[in-house]
C-alpha positions in Angstrom: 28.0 -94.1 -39.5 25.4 -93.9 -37.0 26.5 -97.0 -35.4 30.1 -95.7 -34.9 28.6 -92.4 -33.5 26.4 -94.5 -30.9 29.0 -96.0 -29.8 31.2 -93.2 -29.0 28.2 -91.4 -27.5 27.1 -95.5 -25.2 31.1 -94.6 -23.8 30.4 -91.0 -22.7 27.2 -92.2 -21.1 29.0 -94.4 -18.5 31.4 -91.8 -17.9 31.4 -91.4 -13.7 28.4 -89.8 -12.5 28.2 -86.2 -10.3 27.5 -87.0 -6.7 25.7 -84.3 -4.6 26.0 -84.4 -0.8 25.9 -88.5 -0.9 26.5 -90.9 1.3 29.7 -92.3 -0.4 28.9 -96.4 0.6 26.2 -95.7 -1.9 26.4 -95.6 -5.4 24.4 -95.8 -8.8 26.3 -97.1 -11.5 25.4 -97.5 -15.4 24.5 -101.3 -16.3 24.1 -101.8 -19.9 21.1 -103.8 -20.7 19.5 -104.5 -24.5 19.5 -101.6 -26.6 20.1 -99.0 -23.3 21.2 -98.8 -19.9 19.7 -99.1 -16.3 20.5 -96.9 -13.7 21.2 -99.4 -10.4 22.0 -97.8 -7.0 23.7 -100.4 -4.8 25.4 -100.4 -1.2 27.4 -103.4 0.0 26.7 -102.5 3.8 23.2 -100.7 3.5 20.3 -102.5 2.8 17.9 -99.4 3.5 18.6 -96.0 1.6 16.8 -93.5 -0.6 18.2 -92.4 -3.4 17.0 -89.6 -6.0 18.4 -89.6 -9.5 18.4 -86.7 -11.9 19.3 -86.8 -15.4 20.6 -84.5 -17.9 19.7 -85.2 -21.2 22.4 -83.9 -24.4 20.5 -83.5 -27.1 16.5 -84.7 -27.4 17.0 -88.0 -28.6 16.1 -89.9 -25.1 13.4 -92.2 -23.5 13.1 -92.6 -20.4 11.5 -95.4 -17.9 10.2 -92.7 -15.3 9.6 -89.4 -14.7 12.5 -87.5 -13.6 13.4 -86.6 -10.6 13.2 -90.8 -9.9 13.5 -91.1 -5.9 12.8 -94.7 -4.8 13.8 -96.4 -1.2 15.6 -99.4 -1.0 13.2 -101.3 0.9 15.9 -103.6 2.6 17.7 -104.7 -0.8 21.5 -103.9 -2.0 20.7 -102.8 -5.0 17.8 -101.8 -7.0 17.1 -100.7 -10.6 16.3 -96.9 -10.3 15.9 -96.0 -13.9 16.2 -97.4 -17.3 17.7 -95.1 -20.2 17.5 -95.8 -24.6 17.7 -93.5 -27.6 14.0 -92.9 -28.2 15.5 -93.2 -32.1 17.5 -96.1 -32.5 19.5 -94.8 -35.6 20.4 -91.6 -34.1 22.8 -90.8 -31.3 22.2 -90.5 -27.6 23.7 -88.8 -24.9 23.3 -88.4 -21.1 24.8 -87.5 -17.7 23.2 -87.7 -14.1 23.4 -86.5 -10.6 22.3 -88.2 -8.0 21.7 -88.0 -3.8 21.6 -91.0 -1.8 21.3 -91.4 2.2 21.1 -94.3 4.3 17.2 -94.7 5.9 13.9 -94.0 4.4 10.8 -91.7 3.5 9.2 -91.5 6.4 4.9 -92.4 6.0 2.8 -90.7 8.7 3.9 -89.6 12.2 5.7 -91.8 14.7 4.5 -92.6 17.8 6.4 -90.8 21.1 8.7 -93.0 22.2 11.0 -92.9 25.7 14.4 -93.7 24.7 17.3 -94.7 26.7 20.3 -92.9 27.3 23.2 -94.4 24.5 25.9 -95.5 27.1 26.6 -96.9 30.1 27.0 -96.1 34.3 28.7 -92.6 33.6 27.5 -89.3 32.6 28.6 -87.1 30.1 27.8 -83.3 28.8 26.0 -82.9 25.8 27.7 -80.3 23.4 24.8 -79.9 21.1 20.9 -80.5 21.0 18.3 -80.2 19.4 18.4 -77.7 16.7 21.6 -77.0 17.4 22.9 -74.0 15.7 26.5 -75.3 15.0 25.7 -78.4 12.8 21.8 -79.2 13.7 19.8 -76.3 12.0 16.9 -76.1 10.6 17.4 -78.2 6.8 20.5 -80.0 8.0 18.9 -83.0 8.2 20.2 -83.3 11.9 17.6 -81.1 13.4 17.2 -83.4 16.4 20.2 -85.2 17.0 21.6 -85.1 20.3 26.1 -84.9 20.7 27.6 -86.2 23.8 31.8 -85.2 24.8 33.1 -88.9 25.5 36.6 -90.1 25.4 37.6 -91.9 22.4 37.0 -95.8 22.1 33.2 -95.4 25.3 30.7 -98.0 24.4 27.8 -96.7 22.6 24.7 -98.8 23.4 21.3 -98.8 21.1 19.2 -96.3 22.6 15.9 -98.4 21.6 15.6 -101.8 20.5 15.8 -102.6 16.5 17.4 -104.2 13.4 20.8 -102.9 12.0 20.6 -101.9 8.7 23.6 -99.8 8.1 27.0 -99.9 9.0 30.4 -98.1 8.2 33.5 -98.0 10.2 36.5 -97.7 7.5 36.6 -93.5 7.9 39.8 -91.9 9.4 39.0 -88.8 8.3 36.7 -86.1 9.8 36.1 -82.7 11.4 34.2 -79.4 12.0 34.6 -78.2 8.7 31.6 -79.1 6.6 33.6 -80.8 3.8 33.8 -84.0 6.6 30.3 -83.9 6.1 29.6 -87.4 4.4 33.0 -88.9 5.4 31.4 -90.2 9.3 31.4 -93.9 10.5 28.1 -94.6 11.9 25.9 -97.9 12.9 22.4 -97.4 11.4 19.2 -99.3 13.4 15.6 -99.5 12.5 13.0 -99.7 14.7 9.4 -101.4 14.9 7.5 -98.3 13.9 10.0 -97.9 11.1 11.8 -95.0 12.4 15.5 -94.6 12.3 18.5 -94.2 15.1 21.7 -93.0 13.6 24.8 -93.6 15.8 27.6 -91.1 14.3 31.2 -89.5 15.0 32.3 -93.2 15.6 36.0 -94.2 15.7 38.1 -95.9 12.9 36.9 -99.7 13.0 35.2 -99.6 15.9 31.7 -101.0 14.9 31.2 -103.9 17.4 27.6 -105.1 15.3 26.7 -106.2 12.0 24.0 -105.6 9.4 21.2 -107.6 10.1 21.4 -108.0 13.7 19.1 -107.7 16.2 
């Protein structure tokens, strides 16, 4: 008996998980491993994310490998092991769901340094639609607070604004707009710099990345 009922409860457990406001090239999957299951986040074209991990437990019958909420970074891997789940009673059933958030980049440790960057185009000049703190889409806890939008015809060359490695790329979106539902549906080219801060390159067109991860 209790070995029929975990095994109906193992089958709920890797039932797919909620994702809030996620970065969909990211995702944490279920991987059973001896008598539980790990939690692995994995990207197959970002090899520096964060993601945080919530779980809800059903019932009290649950052992965990960390503290909850679990946020780790990447570090430059594909995938890593975010959590490990068992039945803290073997002979007993054991339930779970979890929510999780995952965005390409990383916790940032201490200030930056001020750095001059360079304009991201070429011999042409074009009006910027939105600054810093913008109130359309750059507010204050939008995670955009200091991003910079330029009006240029479809298919300009956008050029690294400071020298770095690329660590994130996605260019397979055809969908997107003003309405926040677009929000995580972007293509964007991803490069991290010496000091380990972050440029983000968005509002990119449908297969036009012209660099891959890893390069210079």
């Amino acid at each position: 008996m209790f070995t029929l009922l975990s095994a109906i409860a193992f089958l709920l457990c890797l039932s797919a998980p909620a994702r809030a406001g996620s970065d969909p090239s990211i995702t944490v999957k279920p991987i059973p491993a001896g008598a539980g299951v790990w939690l692995v986040a994995q990207s197959a074209n970002i090899t520096h994310f964060t993601v945080t991990v919530t779980v809800n437990v059903a019932g009290d019958n649950l052992a965990l490998s960390r503290k909850l909420p679990v946020t780790l970074d990447s570090g430059g891997k594909r995938s890593i092991h975010v959590l490990y789940l068992k039945a803290q009673d073997a002979s007993r059933a054991w339930r779970y769901q979890f929510v999780f958030q995952a965005h390409a980049g990383e916790r940032r440790r201490g200030e930056p340094k001020p750095y001059v960057y360079a304009l991201p185009y070429a011999n042409s000049n074009y009006r910027v639609s939105q600054g810093n703190l913008g109130t359309f889409s750059h507010f204050q806890g939008s995670q955009c607070e200091y991003a910079i939008d330029w009006v240029m015809p479809v298919g300009t060359v956008v050029r690294a604004a400071r020298g770095g490695t690329v660590v994130a790329v996605r260019s397979d979106s055809n969908r997107g707009g003003p309405d926040p539902s677009f929000a995580n549906d972007g293509n964007y080219v991803i490069v991290k710099h010496g000091d380990g801060t972050f440029g983000e390159y968005c509002h990119l067109k449908l297969h036009g990345n012209l660099v891959a991860l890893g390069q210079r």
